[in-house]
Structures are given as C-alpha cells and as structure tokens.
N, C-alpha and C positions, 0 to 999 in steps of 0.2 A: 529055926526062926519061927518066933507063931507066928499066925495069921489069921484075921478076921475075914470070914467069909457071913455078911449079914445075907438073913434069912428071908422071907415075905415079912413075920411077923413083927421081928427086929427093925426093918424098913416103916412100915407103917406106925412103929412106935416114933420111929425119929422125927418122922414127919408130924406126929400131931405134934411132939414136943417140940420143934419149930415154930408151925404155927399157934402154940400156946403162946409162945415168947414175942410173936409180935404182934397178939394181941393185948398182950401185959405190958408191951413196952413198945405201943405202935409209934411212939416218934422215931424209932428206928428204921420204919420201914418206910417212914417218909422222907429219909435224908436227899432221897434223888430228886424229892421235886424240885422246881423242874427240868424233867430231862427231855421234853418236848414240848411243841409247839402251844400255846394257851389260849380258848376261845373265850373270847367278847361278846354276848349275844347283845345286838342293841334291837329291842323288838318295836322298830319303828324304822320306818324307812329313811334312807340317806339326805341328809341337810338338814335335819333337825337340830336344835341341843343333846339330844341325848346322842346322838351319832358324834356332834362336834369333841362333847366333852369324852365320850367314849375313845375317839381319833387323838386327843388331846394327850389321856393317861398313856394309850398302848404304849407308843415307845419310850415313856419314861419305864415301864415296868419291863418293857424288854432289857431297857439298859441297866434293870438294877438285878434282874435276874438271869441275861444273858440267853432268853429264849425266845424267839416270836411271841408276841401278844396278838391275834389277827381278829380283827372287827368284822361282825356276822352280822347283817338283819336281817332279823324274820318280825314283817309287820304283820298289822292285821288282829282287827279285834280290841283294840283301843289298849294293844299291848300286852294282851293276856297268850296269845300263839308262841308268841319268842319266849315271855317267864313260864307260860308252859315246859319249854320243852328244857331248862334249865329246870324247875323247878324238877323234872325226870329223867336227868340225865343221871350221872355216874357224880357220889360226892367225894372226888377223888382231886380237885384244885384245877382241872383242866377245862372246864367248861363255866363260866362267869355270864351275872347279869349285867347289864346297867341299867337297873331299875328305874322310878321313876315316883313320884308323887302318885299317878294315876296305877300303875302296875301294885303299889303298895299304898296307897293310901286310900284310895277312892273308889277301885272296880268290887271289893267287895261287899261295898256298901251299894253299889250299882248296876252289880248284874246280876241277875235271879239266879244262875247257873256258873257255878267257877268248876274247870276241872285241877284246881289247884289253890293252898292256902296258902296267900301273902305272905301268913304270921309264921306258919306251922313250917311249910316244903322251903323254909330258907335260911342261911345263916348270913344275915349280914355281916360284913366287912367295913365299909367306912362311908359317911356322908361325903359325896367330890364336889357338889353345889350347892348354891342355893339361887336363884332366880326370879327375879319379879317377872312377873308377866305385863304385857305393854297392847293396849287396844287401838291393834293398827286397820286404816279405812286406806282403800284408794284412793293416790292422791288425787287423780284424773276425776275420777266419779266425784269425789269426794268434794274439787273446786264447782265445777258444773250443778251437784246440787247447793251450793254455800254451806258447806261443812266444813267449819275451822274449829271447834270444840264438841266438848261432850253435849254440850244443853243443845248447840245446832244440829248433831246426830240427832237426841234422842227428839226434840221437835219434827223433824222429819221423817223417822222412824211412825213416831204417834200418826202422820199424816197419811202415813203410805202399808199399815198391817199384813206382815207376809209378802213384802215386797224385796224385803233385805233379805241377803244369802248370809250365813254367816260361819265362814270357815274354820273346821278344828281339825287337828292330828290325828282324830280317833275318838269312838264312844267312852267318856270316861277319864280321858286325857285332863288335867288341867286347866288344859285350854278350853277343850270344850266345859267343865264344870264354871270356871269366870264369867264365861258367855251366857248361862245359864241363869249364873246368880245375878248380873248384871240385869240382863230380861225381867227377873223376879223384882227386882228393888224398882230399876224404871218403868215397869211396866209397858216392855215394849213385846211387840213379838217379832220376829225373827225366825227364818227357815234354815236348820242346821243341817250344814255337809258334812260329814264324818270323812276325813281322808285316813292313807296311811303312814300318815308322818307330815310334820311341819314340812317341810323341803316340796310336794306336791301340791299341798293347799297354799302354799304362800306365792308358788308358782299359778296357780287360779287367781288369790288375791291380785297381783302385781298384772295379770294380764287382763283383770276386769270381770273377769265371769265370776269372783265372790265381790262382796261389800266390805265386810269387815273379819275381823279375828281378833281373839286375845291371847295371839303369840307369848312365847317365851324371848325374853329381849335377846338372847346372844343369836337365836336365827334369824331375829328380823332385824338387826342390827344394819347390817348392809344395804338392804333393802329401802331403809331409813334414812339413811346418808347418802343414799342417791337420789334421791326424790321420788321413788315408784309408789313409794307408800307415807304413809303422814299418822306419824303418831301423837293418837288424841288425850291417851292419859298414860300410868305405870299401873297397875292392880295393886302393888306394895302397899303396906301402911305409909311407907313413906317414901321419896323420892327417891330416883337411883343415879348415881355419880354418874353414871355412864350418861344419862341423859339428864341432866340436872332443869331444864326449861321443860320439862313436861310436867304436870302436876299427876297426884296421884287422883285415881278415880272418884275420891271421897272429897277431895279438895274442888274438883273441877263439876262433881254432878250435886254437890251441896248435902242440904238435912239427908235427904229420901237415902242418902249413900252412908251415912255414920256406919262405920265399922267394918266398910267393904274393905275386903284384902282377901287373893287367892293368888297366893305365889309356888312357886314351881320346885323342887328338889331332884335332885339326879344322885344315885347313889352305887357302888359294885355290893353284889351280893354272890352268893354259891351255894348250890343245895344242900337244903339240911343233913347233919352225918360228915360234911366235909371237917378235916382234922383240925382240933382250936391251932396246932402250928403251922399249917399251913393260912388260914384266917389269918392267924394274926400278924404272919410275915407280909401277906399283902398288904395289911390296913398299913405296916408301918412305912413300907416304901411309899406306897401311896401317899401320906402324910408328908411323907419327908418331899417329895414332889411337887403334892401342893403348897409346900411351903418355901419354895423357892421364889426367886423375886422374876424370875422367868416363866415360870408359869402362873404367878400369882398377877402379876400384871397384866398378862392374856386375857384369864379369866374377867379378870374387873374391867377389864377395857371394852369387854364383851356385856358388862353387866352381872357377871357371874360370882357369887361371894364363896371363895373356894372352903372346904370342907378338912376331912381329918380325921375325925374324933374316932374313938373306940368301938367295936362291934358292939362292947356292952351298952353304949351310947347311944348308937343308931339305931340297937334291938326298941331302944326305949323311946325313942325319935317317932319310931315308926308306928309304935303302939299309940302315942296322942296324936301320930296325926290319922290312923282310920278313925277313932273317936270323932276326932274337929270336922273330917270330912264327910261322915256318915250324916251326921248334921244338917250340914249344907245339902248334900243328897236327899235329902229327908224334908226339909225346909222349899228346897227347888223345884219336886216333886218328879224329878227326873228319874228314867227307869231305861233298862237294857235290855231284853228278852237274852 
C-alpha cells in the first residue's frame, strides 16, 4: 500500500496553497458569517435616536441572521470615541457603527484633530433614517417667561444675552450644529452644553437646568406628549407628520430664516476592508426590515423616514452631506479643539 508521509517542505507548500485560494476566492471563507455574536457600536449614550433606532434594527437582524446583534455605547466627543474604535476594529462583519449625520457629516469639518476618516476608515451599509430635528424649550420655564413661539423665544433671548443654556448630545452632533445655525440667523447668543447623548441632556432639559435644544424628534418625542417640554418649531424644510401643528423653523421665525433646514440621519456602517458580501447581506436584510409595515410605522410615528438604499448610495449620501455641512460649519464659525 503506498503512503504519503508529507514533509516540512510539502506542508508549507499546502498551506500557502490554501491560503492562496481564499484569498482568490475569499466569499468562501465567508460562508460562516455569522457564527457569533454581532456588535452595534452606538457612540452616544442611551435614550437617544441613534440608541432607539440602533435598539429598533438589532433584533430584526438577529432574526434574519439567527445571531445576537448586541447594542454597545461608547459616547463621548460628539461621537468620534465609539466610530473611533469601529473605524479600528477588525473588518471582519462583527463590529458595526450607527453612525450618524454628526459622526459622518460634520465632525470633520469641525474638529481640527480626527484620529479617524469618515470617508476613508468606513464602508457604509445602508441609510436606517432620516429625522427632522425639533426646537424643544421647557415647558415650565418656558410659560413663566411667555414663551409660546419662535419670535417670543427669540424676543427674549435678545433681552437676556448669555442667559439661556442651550442643550446638545455632543460637539458636532446635529443638534448642537441647528443650535448653532439658529444663533447665527437670529442673532441671539446662547451658552452651549455639550452632553453625551440626547437621553442626558433632555433629562437636564425636562428638569430645568437647560432652556432649550434642537433635539432629534423620535427622542423628544415623549417628552412632548407629556407636557415636560413644548415644541417651538421642526428644523425640516417642511413639516413632520408626526407632529403636523408645529411649523417649521423658517415658517415660524420668518425672512431672517429662508432656507433654514438641519435635519438628522442615522445610518450602519463597518470598517473599511470588510467583505462587499458580507455589506451587502446586511444592507439587504436591513432593507427588507425597514420596509415592513411594522417597523415602518414605528419609525414615522416616532418622526423617523425609514431608509434602505445601497452602500453605493449611501457611500454617495455621505460624500454631499460633509460638502452641505462643512458650509454651515464654516458659515457658523464653529470650531472643536
């Protein structure tokens, strides 16, 4: 009977010749994903939108991939510490962003120092949102000064310079850029708190130690319907179903506003180098999720215009909006150390 008895030499031939084959033919060696658990990074603290909408997907993609999907925050830094550490993690499908307008649209136009590129350290996967943002005042402060609209804020504001607090998720956040741009158009000033996520600054709002904020509507949403908070306008170009009696900011603050609009996006991303079939299996579950009448109703009852579209889509999404936002950045005169 022959027999092969392989060598050293014979061994390390086989072995590159393996590892040749799945680098020529690396959908192969991605058949297992996944065979464990999938991180969520949401880099912004719990009760925000990006948490909600993050919370919203996991168990659809657990159920469509049949693994945990588990929600991570790491705030801090107006969301650059969480895409940080996603943008340097391993691009292997296991470690996921939920990005954000601010994390990809605006912090590089905002902070002098990034240890990381929006464009370059990511591969987008799919747009999950879109969101107007909503300028909510205490309702309590809000009756006691006579603040029922935008022109009664901003009358008041003018009377009082640096007396208003005005609450954001983070340097860079969306929310704080609307706050921003609002101040530049009105001509008011305002002293900004940078938190680490909607969910603690709205909890300051609601308990009086801030004045106002230009939330994202699905977290202040409740907030609103209970009476804690009183929303003044939408930041949208135009109105949002979800709160159809509000006007938008341009509607309600007149001339000085033509053309105000800074709305919100939420989107999954994974570090550059992660496999187009592993990408594009997520975007399509994803899709397919957000196009249910079950989560699509969620979303818009939250104010949220649910998403989908293609990596190649959202690669492109992403590139006009640091354009649109560098602008505003630029125009605002806002700056980060």
């Amino acid at each position: 009977m022959l027999s092969f008895k392989p060598n050293r030499r014979s061994a390390l031939n086989w072995s590159a010749l393996i590892a040749t084959f799945f680098i020529v033919h690396p959908v192969w060696s991605q058949t297992a994903w996944p065979n464990r658990p999938v991180k969520i990074i949401v880099p912004f603290a719990p009760g925000g939108t990006t948490d909600i909408l993050a919370r919203a997907m996991a168990p659809e993609l657990q159920k469509a991939f049949g693994q945990p999907f588990v929600v991570e925050n790491r705030a801090g830094a107006g969301g650059n510490i969480g895409a940080d550490a996603v943008a340097k993690s391993a691009p292997d499908g296991y470690t996921l962003l939920m990005g954000t307008v601010g994390t990809h649209g605006i912090n590089k136009a905002l902070y002098s120092r990034m240890a990381f590129d929006p464009q370059k350290d990511f591969a987008p996967i799919t747009l999950v949102a879109g969101v107007p943002n909503v300028m909510v005042v205490n309702a309590e402060k809000a009756k006691a000064a006579g603040i029922s609209n935008v022109a009664d804020f901003i009358r008041v504001a003018k009377a009082n310079p640096g007396k208003f607090n005005m609450a954001s998720s983070g340097n860079g956040t969306s929310i704080h850029m609307a706050g921003e741009l609002f101040k530049t158009m009105s001509g008011t000033y305002m002293i900004h708190f940078p938190y680490g996520g909607s969910g603690p600054a709205l909890m300051s709002l609601a308990g009086g130690d801030m004045d106002v904020m230009f939330d994202n509507l699905p977290s202040s949403m409740q907030l609103i319907k209970s009476g804690k908070l009183k929303a003044l306008a939408v930041t949208s170009a135009q109105r949002s179903a979800a709160l159809p009696d509000v006007p938008t900011v341009e509607e309600a603050g007149g001339p000085a506003f033509k053309g105000f609009e800074a709305s919100s996006w939420f989107g999954l991303l994974a570090p550059a180098g992660t496999p187009p079939e592993i990408v594009n299996r997520i975007q399509q579950e994803a899709a397919k999720s957000l196009g249910t009448p079950a989560i699509k109703e969620k979303l818009l009852a939250q104010g949220a215009i649910p998403g989908g579209n293609t990596p190649e889509q959202f690669a492109a999404f992403i590139n006009a909006e640091h354009k649109k936002w560098a602008q505003v950045v630029k125009t605002s005169g806002a700056k980060v150390d």
